[in-house]
C-alpha positions as CSV (number, residue, x, y, z in Angstrom):
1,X,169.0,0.0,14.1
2,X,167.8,3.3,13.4
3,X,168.5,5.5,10.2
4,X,172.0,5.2,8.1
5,X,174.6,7.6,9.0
6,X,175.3,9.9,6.2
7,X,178.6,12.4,5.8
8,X,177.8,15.9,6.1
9,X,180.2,19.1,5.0
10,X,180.8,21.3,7.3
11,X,180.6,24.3,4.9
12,X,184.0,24.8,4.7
13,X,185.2,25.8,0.7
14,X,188.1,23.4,-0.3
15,X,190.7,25.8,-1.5
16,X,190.6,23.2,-5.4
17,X,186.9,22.5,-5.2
18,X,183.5,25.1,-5.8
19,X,180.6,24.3,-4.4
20,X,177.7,22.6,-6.1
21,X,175.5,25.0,-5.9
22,X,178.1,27.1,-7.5
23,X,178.1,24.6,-10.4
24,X,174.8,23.8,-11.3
25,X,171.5,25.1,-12.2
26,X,169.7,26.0,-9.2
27,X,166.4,26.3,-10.9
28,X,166.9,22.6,-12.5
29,X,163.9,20.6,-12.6
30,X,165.7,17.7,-10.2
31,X,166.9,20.3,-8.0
32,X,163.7,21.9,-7.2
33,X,162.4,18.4,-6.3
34,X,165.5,17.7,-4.1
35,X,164.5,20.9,-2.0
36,X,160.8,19.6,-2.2
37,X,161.3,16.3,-1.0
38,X,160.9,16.2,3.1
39,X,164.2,14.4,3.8
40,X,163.7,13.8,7.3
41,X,160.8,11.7,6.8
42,X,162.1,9.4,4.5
43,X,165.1,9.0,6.9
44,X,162.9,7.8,9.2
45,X,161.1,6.0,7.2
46,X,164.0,4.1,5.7
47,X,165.4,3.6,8.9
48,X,162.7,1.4,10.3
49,X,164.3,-1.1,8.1
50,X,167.7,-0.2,8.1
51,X,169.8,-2.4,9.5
52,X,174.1,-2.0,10.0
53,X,176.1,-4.9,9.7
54,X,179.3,-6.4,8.5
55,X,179.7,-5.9,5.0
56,X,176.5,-3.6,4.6
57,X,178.2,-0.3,4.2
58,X,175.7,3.6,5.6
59,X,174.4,4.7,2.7
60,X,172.7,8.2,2.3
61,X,168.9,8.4,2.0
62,X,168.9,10.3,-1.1
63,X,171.4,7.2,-2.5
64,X,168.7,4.7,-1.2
65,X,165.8,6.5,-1.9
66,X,166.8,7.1,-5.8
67,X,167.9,3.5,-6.2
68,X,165.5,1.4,-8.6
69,X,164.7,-2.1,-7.1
């Protein structure tokens, strides 16, 4: 049990990549909310019920917790 691992950068620039942040509008609506939003809550609120298995890929919070059901 416990919450979903999730893939995290390690900050590092890929030499063919920019950054987000570097891409999009930092004072967006949705990304205002995203800095908002207390993640490690919901991570452990999600991971309560989380459960790893066969065939049941980690997912990221933010992934589950935009997902309409």
């Amino acid at each position: 049990m416990g919450k979903p691992r999730e893939r995290r950068q390690t900050g590092e620039q890929d030499l063919f990549r920019s950054r987000l942040d570097q891409i999009i509008n930092m004072k967006h609506e949705l990304v205002r909310l995203a800095q908002a939003i207390d993640w490690p809550v919901l991570e452990g609120r999600f991971g309560t019920v989380y459960s790893d298995g066969a065939g049941m890929p980690p997912l990221p919070t933010r992934l589950m917790a935009g997902w309409p059901f």
